[in-house]
C-alpha positions in Angstrom: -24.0 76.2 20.1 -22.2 74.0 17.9 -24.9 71.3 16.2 -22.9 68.8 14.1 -23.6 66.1 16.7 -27.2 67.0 16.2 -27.3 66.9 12.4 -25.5 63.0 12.7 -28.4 62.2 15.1 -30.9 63.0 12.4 -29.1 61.4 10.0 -28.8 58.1 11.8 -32.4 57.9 13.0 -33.3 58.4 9.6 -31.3 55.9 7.8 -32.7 53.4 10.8 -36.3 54.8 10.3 -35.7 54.0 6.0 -34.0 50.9 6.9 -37.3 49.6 9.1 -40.2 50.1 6.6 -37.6 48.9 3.8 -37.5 45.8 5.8 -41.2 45.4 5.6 -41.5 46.0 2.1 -38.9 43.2 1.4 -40.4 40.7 3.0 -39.3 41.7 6.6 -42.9 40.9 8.0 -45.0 44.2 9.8 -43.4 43.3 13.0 -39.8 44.3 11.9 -41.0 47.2 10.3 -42.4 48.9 13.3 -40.0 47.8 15.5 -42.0 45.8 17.5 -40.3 42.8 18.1 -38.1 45.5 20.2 -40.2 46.9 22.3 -40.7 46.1 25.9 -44.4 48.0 26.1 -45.7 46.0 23.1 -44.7 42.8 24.4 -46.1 43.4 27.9 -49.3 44.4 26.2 -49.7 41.5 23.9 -48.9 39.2 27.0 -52.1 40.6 28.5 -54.3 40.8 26.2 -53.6 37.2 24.5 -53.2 35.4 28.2 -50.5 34.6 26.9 -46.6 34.9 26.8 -44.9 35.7 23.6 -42.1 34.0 23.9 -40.4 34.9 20.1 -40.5 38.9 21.1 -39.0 37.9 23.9 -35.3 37.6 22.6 -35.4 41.2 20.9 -37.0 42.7 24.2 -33.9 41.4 26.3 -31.4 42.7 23.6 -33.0 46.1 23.6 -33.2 46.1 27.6 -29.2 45.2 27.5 -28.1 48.0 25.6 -30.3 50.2 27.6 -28.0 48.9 30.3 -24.8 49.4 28.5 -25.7 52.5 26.7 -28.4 54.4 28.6 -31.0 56.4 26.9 -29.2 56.5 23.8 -32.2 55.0 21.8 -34.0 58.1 22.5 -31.8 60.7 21.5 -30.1 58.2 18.1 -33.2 56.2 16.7 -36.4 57.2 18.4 -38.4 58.5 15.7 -40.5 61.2 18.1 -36.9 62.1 18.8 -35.9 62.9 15.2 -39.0 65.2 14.9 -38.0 67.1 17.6 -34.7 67.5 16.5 -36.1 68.7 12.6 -38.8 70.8 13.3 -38.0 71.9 17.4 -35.7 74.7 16.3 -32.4 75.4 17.2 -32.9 74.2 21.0 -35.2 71.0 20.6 -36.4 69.9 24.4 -34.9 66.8 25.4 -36.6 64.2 27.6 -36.7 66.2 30.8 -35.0 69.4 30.1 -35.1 72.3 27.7 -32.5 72.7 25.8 -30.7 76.3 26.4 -31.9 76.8 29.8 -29.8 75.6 32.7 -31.9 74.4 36.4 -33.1 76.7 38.2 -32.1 74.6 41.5 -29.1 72.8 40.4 -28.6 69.4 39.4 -30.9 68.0 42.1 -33.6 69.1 40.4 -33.5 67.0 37.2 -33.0 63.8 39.6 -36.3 64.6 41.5 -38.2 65.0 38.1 -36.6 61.8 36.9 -38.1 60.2 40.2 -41.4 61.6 39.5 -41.3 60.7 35.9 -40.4 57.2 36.7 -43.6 57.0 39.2 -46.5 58.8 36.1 -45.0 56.2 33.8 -45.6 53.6 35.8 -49.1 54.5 36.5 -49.9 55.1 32.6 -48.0 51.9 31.9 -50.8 50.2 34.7 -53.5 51.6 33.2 -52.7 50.2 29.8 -52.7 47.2 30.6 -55.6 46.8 32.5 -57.3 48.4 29.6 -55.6 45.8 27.0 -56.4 43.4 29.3 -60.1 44.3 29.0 -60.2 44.6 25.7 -57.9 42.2 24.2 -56.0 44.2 22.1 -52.7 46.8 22.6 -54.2 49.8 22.7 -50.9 52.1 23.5 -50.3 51.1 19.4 -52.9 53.3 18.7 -51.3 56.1 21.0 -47.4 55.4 20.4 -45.4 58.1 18.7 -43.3 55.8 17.4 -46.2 53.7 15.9 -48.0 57.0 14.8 -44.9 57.3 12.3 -45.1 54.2 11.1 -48.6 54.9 10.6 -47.9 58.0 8.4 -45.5 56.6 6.8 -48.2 53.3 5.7 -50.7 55.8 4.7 -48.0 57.7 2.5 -47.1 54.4 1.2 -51.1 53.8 0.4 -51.6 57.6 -1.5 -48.7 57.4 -3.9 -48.4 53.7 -4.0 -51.2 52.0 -3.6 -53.5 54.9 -5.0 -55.6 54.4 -2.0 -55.8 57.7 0.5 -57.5 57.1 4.1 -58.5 59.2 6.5 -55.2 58.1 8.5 -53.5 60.3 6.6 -54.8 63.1 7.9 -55.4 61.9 11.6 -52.1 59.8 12.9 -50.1 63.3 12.2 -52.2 65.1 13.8 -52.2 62.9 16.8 -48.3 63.1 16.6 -47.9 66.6 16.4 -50.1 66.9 19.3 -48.2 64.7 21.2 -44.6 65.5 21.1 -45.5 69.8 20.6 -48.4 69.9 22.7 -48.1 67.2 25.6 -44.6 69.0 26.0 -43.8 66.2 28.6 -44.7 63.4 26.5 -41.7 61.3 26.8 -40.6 62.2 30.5 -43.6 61.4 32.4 -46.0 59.7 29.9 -44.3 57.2 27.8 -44.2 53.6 28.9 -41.6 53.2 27.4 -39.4 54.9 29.4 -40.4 53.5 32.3 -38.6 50.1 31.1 -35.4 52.5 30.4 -36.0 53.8 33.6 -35.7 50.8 35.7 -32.7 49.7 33.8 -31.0 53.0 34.3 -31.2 52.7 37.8 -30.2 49.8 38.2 -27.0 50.7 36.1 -26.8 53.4 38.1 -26.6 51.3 41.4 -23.8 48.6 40.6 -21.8 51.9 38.7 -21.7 50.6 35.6 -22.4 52.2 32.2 -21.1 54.5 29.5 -21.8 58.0 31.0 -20.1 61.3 29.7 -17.6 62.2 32.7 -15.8 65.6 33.3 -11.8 65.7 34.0 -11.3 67.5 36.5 -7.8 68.5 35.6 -9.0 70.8 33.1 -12.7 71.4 34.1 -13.6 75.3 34.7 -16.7 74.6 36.1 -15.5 76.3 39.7 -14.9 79.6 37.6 -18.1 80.0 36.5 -18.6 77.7 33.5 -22.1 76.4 32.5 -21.9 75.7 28.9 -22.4 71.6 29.3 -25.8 72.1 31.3 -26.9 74.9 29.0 -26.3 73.0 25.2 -27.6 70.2 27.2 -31.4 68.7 25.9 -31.8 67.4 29.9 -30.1 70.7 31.7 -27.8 68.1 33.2 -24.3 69.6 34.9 -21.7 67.1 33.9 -19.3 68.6 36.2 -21.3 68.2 39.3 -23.8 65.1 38.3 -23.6 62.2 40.0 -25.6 59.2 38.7 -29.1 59.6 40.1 -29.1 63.2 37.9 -27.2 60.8 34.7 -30.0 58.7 34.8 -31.5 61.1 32.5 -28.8 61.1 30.1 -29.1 60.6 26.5 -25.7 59.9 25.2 -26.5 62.9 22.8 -22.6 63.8 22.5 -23.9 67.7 22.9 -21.7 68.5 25.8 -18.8 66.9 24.0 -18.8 68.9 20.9 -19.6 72.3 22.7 -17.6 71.9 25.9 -14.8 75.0 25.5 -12.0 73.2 27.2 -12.8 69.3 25.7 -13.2 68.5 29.5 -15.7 66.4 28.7 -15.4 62.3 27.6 -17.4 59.3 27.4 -15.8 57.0 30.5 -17.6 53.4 31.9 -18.5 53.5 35.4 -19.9 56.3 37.3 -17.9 59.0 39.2 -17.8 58.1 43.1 -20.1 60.9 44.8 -17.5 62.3 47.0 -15.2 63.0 44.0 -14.4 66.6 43.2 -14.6 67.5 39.6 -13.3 71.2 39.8 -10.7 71.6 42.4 -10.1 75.4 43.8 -6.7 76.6 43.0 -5.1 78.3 45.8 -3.3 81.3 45.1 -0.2 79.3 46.3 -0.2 76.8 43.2 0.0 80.2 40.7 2.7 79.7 38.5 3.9 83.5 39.4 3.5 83.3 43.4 6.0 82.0 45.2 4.1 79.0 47.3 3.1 80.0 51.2 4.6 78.5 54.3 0.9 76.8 55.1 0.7 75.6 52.0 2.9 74.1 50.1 3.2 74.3 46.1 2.5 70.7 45.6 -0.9 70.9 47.2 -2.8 71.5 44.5 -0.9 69.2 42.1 -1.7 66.5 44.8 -5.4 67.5 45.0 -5.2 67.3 41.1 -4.3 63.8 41.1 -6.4 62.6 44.1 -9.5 64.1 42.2 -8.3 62.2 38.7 -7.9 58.8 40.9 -11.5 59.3 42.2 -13.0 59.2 38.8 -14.2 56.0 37.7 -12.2 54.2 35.2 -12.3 55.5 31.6 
């Protein structure tokens, strides 16, 4: 498994991560530095537990929620901070959001579109709960929980050891609770992050009017049909770009690991999604060889048609 894709991944959520607490150290106010102006989670949760609507988050929240739209799950698998863990210290198959990377589904690609579903429904229900409980309270209390935050966190009580000559007992507990998180709660960010359940309901409605960047197989070169496995395998969500339609891309990541590793560079970035009728790997009849002659029933230029009725069935790239 090729893994340059995954070694620019860490390299950009890293400069992003820098970049962030940079931004609060010049000035940029805590709010920029922990990325909360951005986050859909924190400002339902402030909403609730002020009474009251936060209307300046609210211009950051809509950007984020449109390139969700555009782009998919991309923040998690490019800038998420619980996602750049993974990646370091996961090995040389991290799990992905709903996958494993290295194992391919058991039950085909129908099964990673039911555990989306199911996913979508847990997050909901912890997202519910928060905010009844930061209703009660008056305060945002998934902050305290976040991965994302929990980084921050380590990285303020870093800040407050070597610069501040001031150690706390946060040094010692937000990693913890991180590490416990994202290695122990193994399904962390599939069916108990909020957060996703915001990137959820944008996926699917992407996924309803078809549009979207979404990695797309051609179908003229594919070589699923002979046995082929390799994008569902290097894949951090199992998902089988030659036979996915976009209830199972909902998941997607926008990771680029099915690009890099894909043996006959089948495998592109396209807008739109695939129509679900649409063939990706067409059987080649022993007609279309190149060294049989073609059979009375059916003619040579059967499969060259079938070729170019698949290609004209694939959404615009």
């Amino acid at each position: 498994m090729k893994t340059r894709t995954r070694a620019v991944r860490i390299l950009v959520a890293a400069a992003v991560l820098v970049a962030a607490v940079a931004a609060a150290h010049l000035g940029g106010g805590a709010a920029v530095g922990t990325l909360c102006v951005l986050c859909p989670v924190g400002f339902a949760q402030i909403a609730v537990a002020s009474q009251s609507v936060p209307w300046h988050l609210l211009p950051g929240v809509l950007a984020v929620l449109a390139i969700v739209f555009l782009l998919g799950r991309a923040f998690c698998s490019w800038l998420c901070p619980s996602q750049l863990l993974k990646n370091i210290f996961g090995g040389h198959t991290p799990r992905g959001l709903y996958g494993r990377s290295g194992e391919a589904p058991k039950a085909g690609c129908a099964t990673c579109a039911s555990a989306t579903g199911a996913s979508l429904k847990t997050q909901g229900v912890v997202l519910a709960v928060l905010l009844v409980v930061s209703f009660a309270v008056e305060f945002p209390v998934f902050c305290l929980l976040c991965p994302i935050g929990l980084v921050f966190g380590t990285l303020w009580a870093l800040n407050r050891v070597f610069v501040l000559l001031q150690p706390g007992w946060e040094l010692i507990v937000f990693p913890l609770m991180l590490l416990a998180e994202l290695f122990l709660f193994k399904r962390w960010c599939a069916a108990i992050c909020p957060l996703g359940f915001f990137f959820g309901l944008v996926e699917k409605a992407r996924t309803k009017l078809g549009f979207g960047v979404r990695p797309q197989a051609s179908c003229n070169t594919c070589i699923s049909s002979e046995g082929c496995r390799t994008c569902s395998t290097v894949c951090p969500e199992n998902i089988d770009v030659a036979a996915a339609d976009g209830l199972v891309l909902e998941a997607c990541t926008l990771c680029g690991d099915c690009l890099e590793n894909c043996p006959t560079r089948s495998i592109s970035l396209s807008l739109g999604a695939r129509k679900p009728d649409a063939p990706v790997s067409v059987p080649v009849s022993n007609s279309a060889r190149a060294d049989e002659p073609p059979s009375a029933d059916e003619p040579a230029s059967a499969a060259s048609s079938s070729l170019e009725e698949c290609d004209d069935n694939l959404a615009v790239r």
